[in-house]
N, C-alpha and C positions, 0 to 999 in steps of 0.2 A: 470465687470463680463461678462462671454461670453452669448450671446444670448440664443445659442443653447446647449445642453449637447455635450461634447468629447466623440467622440467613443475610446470605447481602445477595445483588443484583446488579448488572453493572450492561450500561449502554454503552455503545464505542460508536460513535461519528466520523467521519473524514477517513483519513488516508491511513494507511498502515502503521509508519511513525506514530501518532495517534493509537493504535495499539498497543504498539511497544510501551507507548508512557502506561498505557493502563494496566499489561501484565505487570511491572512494575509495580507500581501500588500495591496492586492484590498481590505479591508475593512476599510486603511486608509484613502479611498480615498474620497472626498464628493460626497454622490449621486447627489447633485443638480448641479453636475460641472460634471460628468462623466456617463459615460452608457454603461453596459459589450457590447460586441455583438460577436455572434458566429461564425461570418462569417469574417474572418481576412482582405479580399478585402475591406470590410467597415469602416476597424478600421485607426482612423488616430495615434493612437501611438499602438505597441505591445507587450506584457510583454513575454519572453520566459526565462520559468525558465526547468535549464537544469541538465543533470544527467550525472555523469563521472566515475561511477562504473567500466564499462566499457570498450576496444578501442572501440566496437559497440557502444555503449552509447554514448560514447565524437564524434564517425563519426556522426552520427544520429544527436545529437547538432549544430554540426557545420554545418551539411548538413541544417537544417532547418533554422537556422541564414542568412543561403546565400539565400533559397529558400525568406524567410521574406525579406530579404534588399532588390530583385530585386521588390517587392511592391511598393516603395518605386517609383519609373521610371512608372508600371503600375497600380500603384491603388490608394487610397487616404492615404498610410501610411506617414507620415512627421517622427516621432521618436519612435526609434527601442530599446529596453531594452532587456538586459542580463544579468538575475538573477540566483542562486543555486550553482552546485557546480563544472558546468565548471571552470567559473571566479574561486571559488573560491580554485580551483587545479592551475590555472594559466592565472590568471589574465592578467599577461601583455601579453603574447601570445597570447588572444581574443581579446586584442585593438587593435594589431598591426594585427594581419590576417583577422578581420574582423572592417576597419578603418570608415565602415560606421555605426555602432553599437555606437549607442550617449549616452549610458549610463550601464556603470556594477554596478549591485545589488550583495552584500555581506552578507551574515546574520547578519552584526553587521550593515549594510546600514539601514534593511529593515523597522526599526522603523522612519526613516527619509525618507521612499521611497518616503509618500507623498512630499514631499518640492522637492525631486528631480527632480519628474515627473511633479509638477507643473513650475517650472524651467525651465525645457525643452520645457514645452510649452509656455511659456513665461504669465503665470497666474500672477496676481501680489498680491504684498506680502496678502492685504487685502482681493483678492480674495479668498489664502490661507483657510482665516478664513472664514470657509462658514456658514453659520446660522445652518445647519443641521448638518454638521463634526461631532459633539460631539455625533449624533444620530446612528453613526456608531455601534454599543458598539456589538461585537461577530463577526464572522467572516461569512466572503462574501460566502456562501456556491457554489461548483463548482461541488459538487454530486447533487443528487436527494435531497427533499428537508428533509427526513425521514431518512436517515444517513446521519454521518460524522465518520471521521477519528479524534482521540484525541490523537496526538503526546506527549508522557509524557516523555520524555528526548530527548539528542542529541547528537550524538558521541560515541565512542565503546573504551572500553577498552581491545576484546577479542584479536587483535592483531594475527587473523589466517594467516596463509604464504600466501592467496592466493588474501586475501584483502586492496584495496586502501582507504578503507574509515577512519579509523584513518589518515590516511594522509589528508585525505578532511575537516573531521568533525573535529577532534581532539578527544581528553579525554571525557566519558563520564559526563554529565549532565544532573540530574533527576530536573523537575519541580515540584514545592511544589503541596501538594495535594488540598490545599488551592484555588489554582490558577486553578489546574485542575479541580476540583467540581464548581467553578463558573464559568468557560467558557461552561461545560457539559450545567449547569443550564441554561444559556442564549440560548445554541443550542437546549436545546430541549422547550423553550418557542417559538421557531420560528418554530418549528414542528420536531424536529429529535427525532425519537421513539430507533433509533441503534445506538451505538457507537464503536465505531473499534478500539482497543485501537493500537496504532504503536512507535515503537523505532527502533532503531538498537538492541538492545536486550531491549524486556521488562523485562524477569522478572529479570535483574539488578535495575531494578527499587530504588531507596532509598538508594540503599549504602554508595551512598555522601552527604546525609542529612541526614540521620537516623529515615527516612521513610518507608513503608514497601509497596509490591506490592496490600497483601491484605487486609490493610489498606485503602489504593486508594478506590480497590472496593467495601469495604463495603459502605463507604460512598457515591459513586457514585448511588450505587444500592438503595439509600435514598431518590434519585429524582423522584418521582412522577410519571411525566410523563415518564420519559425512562423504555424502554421494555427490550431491550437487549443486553447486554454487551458481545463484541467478542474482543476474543485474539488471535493476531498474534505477530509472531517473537519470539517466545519461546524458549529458549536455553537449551536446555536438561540437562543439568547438573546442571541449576538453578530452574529445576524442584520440588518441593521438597513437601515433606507431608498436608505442611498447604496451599498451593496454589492447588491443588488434592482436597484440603476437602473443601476448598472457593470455587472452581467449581463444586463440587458435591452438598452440601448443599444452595446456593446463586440462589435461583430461576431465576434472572437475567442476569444470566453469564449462555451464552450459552455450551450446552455441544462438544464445539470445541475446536480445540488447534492448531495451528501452530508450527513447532520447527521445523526448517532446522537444518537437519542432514548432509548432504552433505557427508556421505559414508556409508559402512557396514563393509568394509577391516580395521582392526587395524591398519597395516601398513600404508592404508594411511592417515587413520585418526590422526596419530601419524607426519605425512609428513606434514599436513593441520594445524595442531600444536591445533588441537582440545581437550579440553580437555574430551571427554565423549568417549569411548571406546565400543567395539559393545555389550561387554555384559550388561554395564552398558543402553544401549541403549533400547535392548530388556526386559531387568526388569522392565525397564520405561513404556515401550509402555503395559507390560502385569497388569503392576500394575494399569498403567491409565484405562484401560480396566473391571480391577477387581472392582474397584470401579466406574466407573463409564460405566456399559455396556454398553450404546449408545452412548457413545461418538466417535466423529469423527477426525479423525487425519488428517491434513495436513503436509506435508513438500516437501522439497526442496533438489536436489539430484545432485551432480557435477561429468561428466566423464573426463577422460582425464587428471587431474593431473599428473603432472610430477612421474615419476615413478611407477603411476597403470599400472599393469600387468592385463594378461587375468587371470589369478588367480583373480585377483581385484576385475575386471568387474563381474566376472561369480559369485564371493561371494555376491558382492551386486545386482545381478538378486534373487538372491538364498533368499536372505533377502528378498524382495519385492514380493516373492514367497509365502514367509511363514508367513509376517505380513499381507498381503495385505491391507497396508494404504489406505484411502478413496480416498484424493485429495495428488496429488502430480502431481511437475513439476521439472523440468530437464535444467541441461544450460552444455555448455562445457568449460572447463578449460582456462581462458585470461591469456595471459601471461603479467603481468602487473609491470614496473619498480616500485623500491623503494621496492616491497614486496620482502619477504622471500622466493615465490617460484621463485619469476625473475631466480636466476642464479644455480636452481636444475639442476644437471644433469638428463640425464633419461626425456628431455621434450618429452610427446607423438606426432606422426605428429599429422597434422590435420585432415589426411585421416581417419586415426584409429578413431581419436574422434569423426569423422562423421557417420565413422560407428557404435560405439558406442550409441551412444545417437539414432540413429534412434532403433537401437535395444531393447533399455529399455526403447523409448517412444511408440511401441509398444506391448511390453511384459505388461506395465504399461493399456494400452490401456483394453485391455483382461482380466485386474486383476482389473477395474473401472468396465468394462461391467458385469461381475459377482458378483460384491459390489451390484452395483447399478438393478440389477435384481431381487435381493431378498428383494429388498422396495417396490416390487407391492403389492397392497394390503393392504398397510400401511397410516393412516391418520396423516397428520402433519400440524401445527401450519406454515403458509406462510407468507410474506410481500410481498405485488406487489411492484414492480419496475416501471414497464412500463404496458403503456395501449396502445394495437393497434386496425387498427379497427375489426369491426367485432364481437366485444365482446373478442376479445385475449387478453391477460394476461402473462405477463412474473412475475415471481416472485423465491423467495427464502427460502429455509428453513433453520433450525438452523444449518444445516450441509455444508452450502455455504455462501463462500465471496462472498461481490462483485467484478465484473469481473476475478479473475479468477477459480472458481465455476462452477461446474455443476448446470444448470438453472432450472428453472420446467416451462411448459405451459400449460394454462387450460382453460378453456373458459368457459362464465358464459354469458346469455344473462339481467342480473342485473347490473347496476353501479357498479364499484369497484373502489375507485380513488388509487393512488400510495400512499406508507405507509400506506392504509389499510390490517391487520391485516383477513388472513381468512384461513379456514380449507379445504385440498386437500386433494382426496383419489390417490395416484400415481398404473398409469393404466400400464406402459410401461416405458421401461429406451431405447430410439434410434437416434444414430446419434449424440449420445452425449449430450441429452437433457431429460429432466422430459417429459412425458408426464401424465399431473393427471384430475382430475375432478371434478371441485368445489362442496364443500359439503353447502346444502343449509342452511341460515340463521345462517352462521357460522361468521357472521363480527365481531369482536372484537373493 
């Protein structure tokens, strides 16, 4: 057995799912044999788990795989791993372009990663079996220590014209709720107060087991210690009555919702092979609304599809006009082989898309600065994230993910450590950020 602990290193790519696979991994590992470290120049093996949604995604992958190997010549890295869903779009293409790369992780690898990784580094079998191994039980957390991410399936059955990931992922699969309530339970006996639930679509949730979305959360909302349950990746069309009254009634399901829309124009929502249509969209959004007045909406908005017109464009300004959703973000249309849209006619330049998207990430800009003006004044239920000096405080309310959320900052000259729980009065919304003022003797 080695003297010393192995430093490893580990990159994460893409989307939070993608996380989750990579706590995973590192939680097979034995602590008394291995030691995270954040600094990649010190690690001598590195995990880079990667994302191929994608061409930016897969350059970015592969740009960082080269960056990591030249470590290799100047810093202490000995063996380089390539995990997620580069390899697993194409595999042999990442051995051969990148021949210094001494080991691909697969999702079906990753319950054997430890034996891999001990392998490569030449551990031996006995070493394998570490006295503490078994003490691993829950996952290596790579958030703060007060959430986590709980991936409850894997793969997509929506099959829209513009997506690679049923090609990556494959057919959707829901995890038993069984399995999901007792990993919840383990993460928040190690301190996680938040839970983020993530799929490619949650609320398909159960379809293949004959489980239900708001099943999961009753029971989840049974644990003790968890505070509060957030939903992203909502599919509008799987929206539906009794999921509306689980978030409205269920003190622990935040009043948030995620659901990527990705248009307002029928036509090309019809193109995207989506099945929710604009009026269907907006009875959604006034229904969610009806019953639950503060609730906050996120989503996700695509220009540039093959055959959006300025008609297109200017319908969905008009929509974003008129709802004006809370959080929302913007990407421009990849033209990605194997998909449906690969061989549309009518593909937009890139000029237009660029013009595009700046224009309705500004319009969006102006319709956030106006949401978020009318909360001064307002006292809300916070979790710190971060502590800086000074007495500063970064933190979040029920109406923000993490990272990509509008933040709030407040400053309290009292201790406040991260995942404490406290009440801000918000003074100011500028430059993109909360600015609030801790309300005294409010710690939860």
């Amino acid at each position: 057995m080695p003297n010393k602990k192995i430093k490893i290193g580990f990159i994460c790519l893409g989307c939070d799912k993608n996380r989750v696979d990579l706590e995973d991994v590192i939680s097979t590992l034995p602590k008394d044999l291995f030691e995270m470290v954040g600094d990649e120049k010190q690690a001598e093996l590195i995990l880079i788990n990667t994302c191929a949604f994608l061409k930016t995604a897969r350059d970015e992958a592969k740009s960082i795989i080269k960056e990591m190997g030249e470590l290799k010549k100047t810093a202490k890295l000995k063996k380089l791993v390539v995990m997620g869903c580069l390899p697993q779009l194409e595999k042999e293409k990442v051995l051969k372009e990148f021949d210094f790369v001494d080991a691909i992780l697969v999702p079906e690898d990753y319950k054997n990663a430890k034996n891999v990784i001990c392998d490569l580094l030449n551990i031996k079998t006995d070493d394998k079996k570490s006295k503490n191994a078994d003490e691993n039980k829950g996952r290596s957390l790579t958030t703060p220590l007060h959430y986590a991410y709980l991936k409850i399936a894997d793969g997509c059955n929506n099959r829209c014209a513009f997506c690679k990931i049923p090609f990556i992922k494959g057919p959707y699969k829901s995890r038993k709720i069984d399995d999901l309530v007792n990993e919840t339970t383990a993460l928040c006996e190690k301190g996680v107060r938040e839970i983020i639930l993530v799929a490619q679509d949650v609320t398909n949730f159960g379809f293949d087991t004959g489980e239900k979305l708001v099943d999961l959360l009753e029971k989840l909302s049974k644990i003790k210690k968890l505070v509060w349950i957030r939903l992203l990746y909502c599919y509008p069309d799987l929206v539906d009555d009794s999921l509306i009254q689980e978030i409205k009634n269920n003190p622990k399901i935040v009043h948030y919702i995620d659901m990527p829309l990705q248009h307002a124009s029928d036509a090309v929502l019809s193109n995207m092979a989506r099945k929710s249509r604009k009026k269907d969209i907006e009875e959604l959004i006034v229904k969610l609304r009806r019953e639950i007045p503060d609730i906050k909406i996120r989503s996700t908005f695509m220009v540039g599809f093959p055959s959006e017109t300025e008609k297109d464009f200017k319908e969905l300004c008009k929509f974003l006009k008129t709802y004006k959703l809370d959080n929302v973000g913007f990407f421009k249309y990849s033209r990605e082989e194997d998909t449906k849209a690969y061989d549309m006619a009518e593909q937009v330049p890139e000029k237009i898309k660029d013009e595009r998207l700046e224009k309705i990430q500004l319009l969006q800009e102006k319709i956030a600065k106006s949401n978020n003006k009318k909360l001064r004044g307002q006292t809300f239920k916070v979790v710190v994230d971060k502590v800086y000096q000074d007495g500063i405080y970064e933190a979040r309310a029920y109406f923000s993910a993490p990272d990509v959320d509008f933040l709030i900052y407040f400053s309290s000259y009292r201790k406040i450590n991260p995942g404490c729980f406290v009440d801000v009065t918000i003074e100011d919304f500028k430059d993109g950020v909360f600015i609030a003022q801790n309300e005294k003797n409010s710690t939860y």
